[in-house]
C-alpha positions, -999 to 999 in steps of 0.1 A, spaced: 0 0 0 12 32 -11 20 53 22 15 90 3 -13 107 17 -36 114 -14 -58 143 -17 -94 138 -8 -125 149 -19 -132 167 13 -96 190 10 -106 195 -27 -139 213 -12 -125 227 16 -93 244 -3 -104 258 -31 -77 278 -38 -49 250 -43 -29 252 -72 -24 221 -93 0 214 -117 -27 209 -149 -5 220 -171 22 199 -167 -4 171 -174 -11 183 -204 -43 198 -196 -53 234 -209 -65 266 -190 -97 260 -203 -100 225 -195 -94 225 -161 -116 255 -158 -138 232 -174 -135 204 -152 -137 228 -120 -170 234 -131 -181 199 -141 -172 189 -99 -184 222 -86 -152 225 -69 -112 216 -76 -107 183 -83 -89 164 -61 -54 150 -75 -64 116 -85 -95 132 -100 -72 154 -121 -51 124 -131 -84 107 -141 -94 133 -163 -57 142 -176 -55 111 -190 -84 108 -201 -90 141 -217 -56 139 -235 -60 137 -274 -48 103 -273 -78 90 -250 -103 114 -263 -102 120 -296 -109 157 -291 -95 174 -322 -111 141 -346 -145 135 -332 -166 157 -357 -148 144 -382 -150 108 -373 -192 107 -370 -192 106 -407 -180 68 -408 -210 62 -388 -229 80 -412 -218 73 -446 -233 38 -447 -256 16 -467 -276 -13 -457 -251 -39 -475 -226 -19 -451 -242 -33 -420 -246 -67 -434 -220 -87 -419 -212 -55 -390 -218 -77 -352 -203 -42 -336 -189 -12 -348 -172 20 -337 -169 24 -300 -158 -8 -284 -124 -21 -280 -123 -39 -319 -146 -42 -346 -163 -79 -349 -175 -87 -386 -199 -121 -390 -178 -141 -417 -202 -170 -420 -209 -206 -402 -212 -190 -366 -177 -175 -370 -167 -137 -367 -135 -118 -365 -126 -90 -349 -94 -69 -356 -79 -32 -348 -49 -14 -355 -36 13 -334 -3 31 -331 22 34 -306 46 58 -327 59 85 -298 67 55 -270 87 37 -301 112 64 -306 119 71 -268 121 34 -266 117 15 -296 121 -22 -279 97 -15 -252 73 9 -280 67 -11 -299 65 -45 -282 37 -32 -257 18 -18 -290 18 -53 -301 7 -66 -265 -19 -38 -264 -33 -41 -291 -36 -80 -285 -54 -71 -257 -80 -52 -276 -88 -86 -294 -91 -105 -264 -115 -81 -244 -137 -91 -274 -145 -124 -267 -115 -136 -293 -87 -159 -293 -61 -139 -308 -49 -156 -346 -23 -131 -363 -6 -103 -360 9 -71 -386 26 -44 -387 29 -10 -406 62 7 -400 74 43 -411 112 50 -406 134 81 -414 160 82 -437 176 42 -442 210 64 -442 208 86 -412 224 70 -381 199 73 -358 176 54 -383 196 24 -375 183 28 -336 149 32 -338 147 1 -367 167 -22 -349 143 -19 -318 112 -16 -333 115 -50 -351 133 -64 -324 100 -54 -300 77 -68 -323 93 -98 -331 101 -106 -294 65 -100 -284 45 -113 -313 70 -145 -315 67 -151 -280 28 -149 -279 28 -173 -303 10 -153 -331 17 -155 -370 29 -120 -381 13 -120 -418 21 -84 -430 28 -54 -432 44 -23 -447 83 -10 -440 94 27 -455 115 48 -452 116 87 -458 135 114 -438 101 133 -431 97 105 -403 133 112 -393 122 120 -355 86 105 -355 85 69 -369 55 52 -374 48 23 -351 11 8 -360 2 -22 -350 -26 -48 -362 -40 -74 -347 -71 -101 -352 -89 -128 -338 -117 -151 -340 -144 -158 -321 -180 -181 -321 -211 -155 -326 -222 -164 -290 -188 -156 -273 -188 -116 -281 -183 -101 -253 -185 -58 -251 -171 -37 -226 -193 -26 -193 -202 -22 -161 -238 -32 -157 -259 -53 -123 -259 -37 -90 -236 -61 -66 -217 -71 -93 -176 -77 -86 -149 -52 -102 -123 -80 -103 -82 -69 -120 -65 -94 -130 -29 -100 -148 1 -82 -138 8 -64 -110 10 -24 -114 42 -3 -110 55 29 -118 61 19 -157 44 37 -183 28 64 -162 11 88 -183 30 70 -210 4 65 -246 -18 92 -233 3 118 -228 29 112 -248 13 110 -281 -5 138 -272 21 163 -277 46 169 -301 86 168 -298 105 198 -304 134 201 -329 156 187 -305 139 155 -295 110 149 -275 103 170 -242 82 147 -226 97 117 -215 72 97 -190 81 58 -184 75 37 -216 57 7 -203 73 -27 -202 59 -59 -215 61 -92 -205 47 -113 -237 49 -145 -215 27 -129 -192 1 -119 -216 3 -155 -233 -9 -171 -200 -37 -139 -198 -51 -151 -232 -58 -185 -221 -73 -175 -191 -93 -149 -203 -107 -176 -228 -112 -202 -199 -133 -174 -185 -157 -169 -211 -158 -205 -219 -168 -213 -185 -195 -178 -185 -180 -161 -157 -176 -129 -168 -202 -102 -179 -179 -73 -189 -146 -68 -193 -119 -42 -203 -86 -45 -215 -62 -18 -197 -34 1 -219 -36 42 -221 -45 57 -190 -49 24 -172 -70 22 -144 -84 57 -154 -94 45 -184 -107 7 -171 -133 18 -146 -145 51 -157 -154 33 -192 -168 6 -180 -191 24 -157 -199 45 -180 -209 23 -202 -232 6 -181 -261 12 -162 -254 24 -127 -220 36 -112 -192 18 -96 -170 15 -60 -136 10 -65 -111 5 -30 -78 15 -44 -60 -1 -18 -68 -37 -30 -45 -29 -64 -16 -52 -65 13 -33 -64 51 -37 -78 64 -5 -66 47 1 -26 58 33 -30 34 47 -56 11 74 -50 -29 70 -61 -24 91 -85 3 72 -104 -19 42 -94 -41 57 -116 -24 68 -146 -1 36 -148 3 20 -185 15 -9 -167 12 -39 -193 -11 -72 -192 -40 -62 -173 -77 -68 -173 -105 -55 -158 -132 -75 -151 -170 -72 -142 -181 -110 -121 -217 -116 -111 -206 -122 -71 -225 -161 -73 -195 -166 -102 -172 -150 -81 -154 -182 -68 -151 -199 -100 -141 -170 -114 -115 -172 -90 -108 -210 -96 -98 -203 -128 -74 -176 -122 -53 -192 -98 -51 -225 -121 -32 -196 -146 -13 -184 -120 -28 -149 -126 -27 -124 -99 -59 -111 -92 -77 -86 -69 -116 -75 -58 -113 -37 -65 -148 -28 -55 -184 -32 -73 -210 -22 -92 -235 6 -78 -267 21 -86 -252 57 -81 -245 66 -113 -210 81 -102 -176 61 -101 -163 68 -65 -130 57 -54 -111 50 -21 -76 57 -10 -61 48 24 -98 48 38 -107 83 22 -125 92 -11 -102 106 -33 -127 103 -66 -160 111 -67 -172 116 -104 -199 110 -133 -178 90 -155 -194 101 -185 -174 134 -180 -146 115 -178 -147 85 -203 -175 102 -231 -183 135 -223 -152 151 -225 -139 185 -246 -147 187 -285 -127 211 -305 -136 222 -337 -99 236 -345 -93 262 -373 -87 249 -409 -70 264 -431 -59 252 -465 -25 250 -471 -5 281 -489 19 255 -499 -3 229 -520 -8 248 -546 25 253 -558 32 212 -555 5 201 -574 15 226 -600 56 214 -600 44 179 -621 65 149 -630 57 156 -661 86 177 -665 109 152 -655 137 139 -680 129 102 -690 147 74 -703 147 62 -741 172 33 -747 171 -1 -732 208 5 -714 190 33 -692 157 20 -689 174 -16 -674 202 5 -647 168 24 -633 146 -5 -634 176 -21 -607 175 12 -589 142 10 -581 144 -27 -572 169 -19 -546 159 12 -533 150 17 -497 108 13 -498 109 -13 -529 136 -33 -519 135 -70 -504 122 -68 -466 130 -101 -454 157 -88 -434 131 -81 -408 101 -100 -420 125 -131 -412 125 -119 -374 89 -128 -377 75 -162 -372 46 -165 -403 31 -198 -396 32 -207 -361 -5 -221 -350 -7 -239 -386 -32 -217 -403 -17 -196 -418 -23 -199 -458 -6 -164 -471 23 -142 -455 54 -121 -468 56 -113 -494 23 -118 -509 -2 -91 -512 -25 -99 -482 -19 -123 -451 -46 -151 -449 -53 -174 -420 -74 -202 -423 -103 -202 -395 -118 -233 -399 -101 -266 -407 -132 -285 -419 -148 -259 -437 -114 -241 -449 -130 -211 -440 -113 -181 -438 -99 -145 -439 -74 -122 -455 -58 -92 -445 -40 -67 -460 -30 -29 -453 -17 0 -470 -12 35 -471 11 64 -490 23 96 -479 35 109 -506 1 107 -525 -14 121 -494 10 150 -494 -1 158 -525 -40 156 -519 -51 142 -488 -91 136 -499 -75 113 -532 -44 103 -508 -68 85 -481 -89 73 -510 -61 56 -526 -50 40 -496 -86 23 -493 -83 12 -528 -47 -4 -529 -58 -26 -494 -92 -36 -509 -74 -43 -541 -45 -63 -525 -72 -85 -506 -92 -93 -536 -63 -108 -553 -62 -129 -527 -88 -142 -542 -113 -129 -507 -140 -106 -509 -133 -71 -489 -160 -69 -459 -145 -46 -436 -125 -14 -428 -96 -1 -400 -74 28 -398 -51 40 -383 -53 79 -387 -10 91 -384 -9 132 -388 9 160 -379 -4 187 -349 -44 191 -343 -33 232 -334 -18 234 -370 -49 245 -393 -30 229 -422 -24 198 -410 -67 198 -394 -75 204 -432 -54 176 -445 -70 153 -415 -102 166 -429 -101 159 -465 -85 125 -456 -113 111 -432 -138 126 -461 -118 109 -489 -121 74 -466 -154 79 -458 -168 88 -492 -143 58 -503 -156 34 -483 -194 43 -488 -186 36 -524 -173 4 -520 -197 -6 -490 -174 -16 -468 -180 -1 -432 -153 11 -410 -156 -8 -378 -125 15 -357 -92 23 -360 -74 49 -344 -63 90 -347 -27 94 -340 -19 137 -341 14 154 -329 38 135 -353 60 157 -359 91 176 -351 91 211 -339 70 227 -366 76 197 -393 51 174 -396 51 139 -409 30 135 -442 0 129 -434 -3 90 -434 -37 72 -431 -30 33 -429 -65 14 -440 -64 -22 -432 -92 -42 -448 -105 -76 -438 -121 -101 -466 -134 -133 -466 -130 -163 -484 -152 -197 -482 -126 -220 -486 -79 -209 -483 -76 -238 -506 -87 -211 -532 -61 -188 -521 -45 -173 -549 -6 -163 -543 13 -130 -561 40 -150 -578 38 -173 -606 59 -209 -597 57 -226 -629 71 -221 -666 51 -220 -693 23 -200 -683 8 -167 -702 10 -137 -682 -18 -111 -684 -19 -74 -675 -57 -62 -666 -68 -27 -663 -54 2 -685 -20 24 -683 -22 61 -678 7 85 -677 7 88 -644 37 93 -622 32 123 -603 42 109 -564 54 76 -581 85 58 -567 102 71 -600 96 104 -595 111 100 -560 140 79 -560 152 84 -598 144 120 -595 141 132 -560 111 144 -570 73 148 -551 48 173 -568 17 171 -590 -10 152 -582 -18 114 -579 -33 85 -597 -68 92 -606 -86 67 -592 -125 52 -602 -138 26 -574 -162 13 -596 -137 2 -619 -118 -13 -585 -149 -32 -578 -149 -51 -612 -112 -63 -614 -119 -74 -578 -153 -92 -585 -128 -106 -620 -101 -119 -596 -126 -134 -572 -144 -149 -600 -115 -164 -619 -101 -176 -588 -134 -194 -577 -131 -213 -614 -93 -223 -607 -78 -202 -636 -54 -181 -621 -16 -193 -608 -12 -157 -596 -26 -127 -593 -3 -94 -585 -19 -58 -579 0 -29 -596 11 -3 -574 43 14 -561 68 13 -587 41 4 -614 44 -26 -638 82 -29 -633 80 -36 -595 55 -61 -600 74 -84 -625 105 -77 -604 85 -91 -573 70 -119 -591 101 -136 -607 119 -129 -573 99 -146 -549 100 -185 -568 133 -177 -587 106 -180 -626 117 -158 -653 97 -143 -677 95 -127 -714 74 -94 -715 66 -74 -748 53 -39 -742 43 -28 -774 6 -38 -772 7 -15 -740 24 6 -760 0 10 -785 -34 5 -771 -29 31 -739 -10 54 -758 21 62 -739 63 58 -737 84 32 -728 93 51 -689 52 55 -683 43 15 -694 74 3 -672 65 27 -636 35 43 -642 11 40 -606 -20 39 -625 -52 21 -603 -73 -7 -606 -46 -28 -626 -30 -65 -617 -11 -89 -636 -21 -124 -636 -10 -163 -649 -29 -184 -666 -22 -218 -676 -25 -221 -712 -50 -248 -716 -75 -222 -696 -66 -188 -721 -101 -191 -738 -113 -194 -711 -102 -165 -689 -102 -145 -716 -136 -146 -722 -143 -145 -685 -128 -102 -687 -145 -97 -720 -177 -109 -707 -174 -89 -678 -158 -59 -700 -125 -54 -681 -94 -44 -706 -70 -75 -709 -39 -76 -724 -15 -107 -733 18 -97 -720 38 -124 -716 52 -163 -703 67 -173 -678 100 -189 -685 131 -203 -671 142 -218 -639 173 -219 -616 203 -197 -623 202 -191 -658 165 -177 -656 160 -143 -669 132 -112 -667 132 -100 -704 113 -73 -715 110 -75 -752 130 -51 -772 141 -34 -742 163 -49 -719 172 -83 -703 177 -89 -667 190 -123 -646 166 -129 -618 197 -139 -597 210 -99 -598 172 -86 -594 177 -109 -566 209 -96 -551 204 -62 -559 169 -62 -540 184 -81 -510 213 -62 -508 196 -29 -494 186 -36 -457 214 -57 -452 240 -32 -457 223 -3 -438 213 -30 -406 230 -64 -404 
């Protein structure tokens, strides 16, 4: 027990006049004036912890909530289909047929991962994890989506090395399949990577469990590991502000995990629902305790005692109100009907899991709390948990966008003759964001749990649900700041399209929608417009496609002094498919089939990974993009794959056509022969645009020659532009990617000059 003497709520009304340190908490003039009027009084200090915490943009979502309705909003009735719940609880849960659902997330845990990138990013991946379980779910798999600074700037090295080291460490030891991902690097997220972390589980229809605090009586029950001083104010706060040019100014504890720990809180948790012992429950990770109770009374139907004393402490020495804000890791909250109290308790201690009765449920309709024999909280947690400040911050469009769109790659010199064409094709193949990942990916264990039917480097992950059945799901998630940079609304949109696209040639249908929303300051009008027209683009995106958004997550302050990081909306999308035996992979394995580009080539390589890397160029304005013409190639795909025609299906996107043969005679060591000039001819365009162009809704495909008739007359039927490109061709060390006319490439040197590029910055 903690021997500080914590302010009560009797000092709070008898000395008005105290001064507390708000600020420091991160709390405006205006909000504590707010919350002084909420109480009628000064809160005490654990009260101002609570709403600290709580309040912060992190917990809150202050600056995003207008903006965020709209996904609520812009729905159809085919949207809410398959939707079991939505926005609001810890994860989305999607039905995907024969009694089975999934639920998945991502969220980000960017500021902790540079102060700490081991310990950042491992507890993102437990917290996260944690999400799935307070669902009702066993937790199945795993991704990640990483952003880096420069690959050549030493402090890049740092922040990589422990990022994938936390992820790995934590997702390995959990025993979860990490299935994908994104890694890039660009020097705008020099001193603010991106840490987001997905995760997914599965669950029977009639094991959903939500989070609240509901029947008078009823036992608030923690459970896991014990609290300490780790992680104190740590998510909340810190990502709630932004560093200065120097490095970050708030430093509070970056919480520890202890991935062994939360393996044994899994199976527990899922002994407890199994065996109907619990009736709400709550995961704790940003603001902890603060978070834990005043949620889940809030979201039930009465109020709630909580005896603070009865915590399980690491450090004795902690005060209530660090009790209160810790981040410590592997923790749940439960609620226990007090007849299931000693069962509940049964199973616990056959897991070994710590657990204490904090209090109970109460017909008050205020969450009180004791320290030490004296009330130190005494509070509607609505205020707290739901009600808090919403800001509708200036906008302003930005006086620089203008001026970029206007500075087009169309200006840019391009290549004529074969010898050029071939040494920037390899450029692009090893540089930084196109280059071979499996330096890290192979820190990641794919297939652990036997289910897992597609991983690195194919365009989605896939895990089988169902062995009988072969039921299952894919995954996939994508995003690009440099579109977004140059329109956000189109940016956002994009992002959408690329994951839905990536899933369907999976040979799954899309069903359902995260994000994880990574931008720049909330108190920077230009970077509230670009959040603006990017949660518009999404929406309006997503309304088109009718596929709902079930959560995600806003990340602001990610930047550096007065930099800020592109702004960088990551859209996962979850499909489904009826049987993985179906599963289509992006690479071809065999010789001899035809290759087939679907979809049409524009000039289009404003924000392209040419522009970039062969240019150092970003301006103009990106890939126009038509969802209905998305939805066809993906209904195509799912179509053709459902009939068995396709060996391969390969979406086209950074680095165009170029990067997607490079990738596909890569992965299985098959060579290929190419011609062009029927691109050439048909779409109207030169040799540089046909090879990297980033025009949308485009794929290449293999179809075994016997079923040519009849996949061709499969796209004509359906009226989607099909092209015979190409055969695949050669095996083994002599195999070659030739493009027709142009140049000729040995797979072995795409090979070695793709896996070259991590290596030599980080091994």
């Amino acid at each position: 027990m903690s021997r500080h003497v914590a302010d009560t709520v009797a000092n709070a009304e008898a000395t008005p006049e105290k001064e507390q340190p708000f600020a420091a908490l991160g709390l405006k003039p205006d909000e504590y004036a707010k919350i002084r009027e909420i109480l009628g009084r000064r809160p005490t200090s654990g009260e101002l912890a609570m709403y600290s915490v709580m309040w912060s943009e992190h917990c809150s979502y202050k600056s995003s909530k207008i903006y965020l309705r709209q996904f609520g909003q812009k729905v159809t009735p085919k949207m809410r289909e398959r939707l079991m719940v939505g926005m609001g609880e810890n994860a989305g849960v999607v039905d995907i047929g024969e009694g089975w659902a999934v639920t998945f997330k991502v969220e980000s845990h960017n500021h902790p991962s540079y102060i700490e990138p081991f310990q950042g990013a491992a507890t993102g991946v437990g917290g996260i994890v944690r999400d799935i379980i307070s669902m009702g779910a066993r937790p199945v798999a795993v991704m990640d989506q990483l952003r880096f600074g420069a690959i050549d700037n030493p402090d890049t090295a740092r922040v990589v090395h422990g990022v994938v080291g936390g992820i790995s460490f934590y997702g390995n030891c959990l025993g979860l399949p990490n299935i994908g991902g994104e890694t890039y690097f660009d020097a705008v997220y020099q001193g603010n990577p991106l840490v987001n972390a997905l995760a997914v589980g599965v669950l029977r229809h009639e094991d959903l469990h939500l989070a609240n605090a509901s029947g008078v009586g009823n036992k608030i029950v923690l459970f896991g590991a014990r609290t300490g001083g780790d992680g104190i104010g740590g998510a909340s706060i810190l990502a709630s502000d932004s560093f200065d040019s120097t490095g970050p100014t708030k430093r509070p504890a970056v919480q520890v995990g202890d991935p062994f720990a939360e393996k044994v809180l899994i199976e527990c948790c899922l002994e407890l629902y199994a065996g109907g012992l619990v009736e709400g429950i709550q995961d704790l990770g940003a603001a902890g305790i603060s978070c834990a109770t005043s949620e889940l009374a809030s979201n039930g139907d009465g109020g709630m005692f909580v005896e603070l004393d009865n915590v399980l402490l690491r450090d004795p020495t902690l005060t209530a109100e660090e009790i209160l804000m810790s981040e410590s890791q592997e923790r749940m909250m439960a609620v226990v009907t007090p007849e299931k109290l000693d069962a509940f308790m049964a199973v616990v201690a056959k897991w070994d899991v710590e657990t204490s009765v904090l209090g109970e449920v109460t017909g008050t309709g205020r969450l009180v709390i004791h320290h030490g024999g004296e009330e130190i909280v005494n509070v509607d947690p609505r205020t707290v948990a739901i009600d808090g400040p919403v800001y509708e911050r200036p906008v302003a469009y930005p006086t620089w966008i203008d001026a970029l769109q206007a500075d087009s790659a169309s200006s840019l010199a391009r290549a004529t003759d074969g010898a050029a064409l071939r040494e920037q094709f390899l450029t692009l193949v090893a540089s930084p964001n196109l280059a071979d990942k499996s330096f890290i990916t192979d820190q990641y264990d794919y297939y652990v749990m036997g289910n897992t039917a597609l991983s690195f480097p194919d365009d989605a992950g896939m895990i089988r649900v169902d062995e009988e059945s072969g039921l299952g799901f894919a995954l996939a998630t994508d995003a690009n700041g440099r579109y977004c940079q140059l329109d956000p609304y189109e940016g956002a949109r994009l992002a959408l399209a690329e994951a839905f696209r990536n899933v369907s040639m999976s040979g799954a249908v899309p069903a359902a929608v995260t994000d994880c929303l990574n931008f720049g300051s909330p108190e920077n009008p230009e970077v509230m417009w670009q959040f603006q027209r990017a949660v518009e683009g999404l929406g309006d995106a997503c309304m088109q496609l009718e596929i709902p958004v079930t959560g995600g997550n806003v990340s602001f302050y990610n930047q550096t002094g007065d930099q800020p990081i592109h702004p960088t909306p990551v859209v996962g999308v979850l499909g489904i498919i009826d049987d993985v035996e179906r599963r289509v992979p992006s690479a071809w394995q065999d010789e001899g089939n035809n290759i087939y580009l679907l979809g049409v080539t524009s000039t289009e390589l404003d924000g392209s990974a040419w522009a970039g890397t062969i240019h150092g160029h970003l301006g103009g304005r990106p890939p126009q993009l038509n969802l209905e013409t998305e939805k066809k190639l993906a209904h195509l795909v799912q179509s053709a794959a459902l009939e068995g025609l396709l060996m391969s299906a390969h979406d086209l996107s950074d680095g165009g056509l170029a990067q997607a043969l490079a990738e596909s005679v890569a992965r299985f060591g098959v060579g290929a022969r190419v011609w062009l000039n029927d691109i050439l001819e048909r779409d109207g365009m030169d040799l540089t645009s046909a090879l990297f162009s980033e025009s949308t809704a485009r794929a290449i495909v293999t179809v075994p020659r016997e079923d040519d008739v009849k996949f061709v007359g499969l796209c004509e039927a359906r009226g989607y532009p099909v092209l015979r490109m190409g055969v695949t061709d050669g095996h083994g060390p002599e195999a070659t990617l030739t493009v027709q006319d142009v140049f000729t490439v040995p797979v072995a040197e795409i090979l070695e000059r793709s896996r070259a590029t991590l290596p030599h910055y980080f091994d």
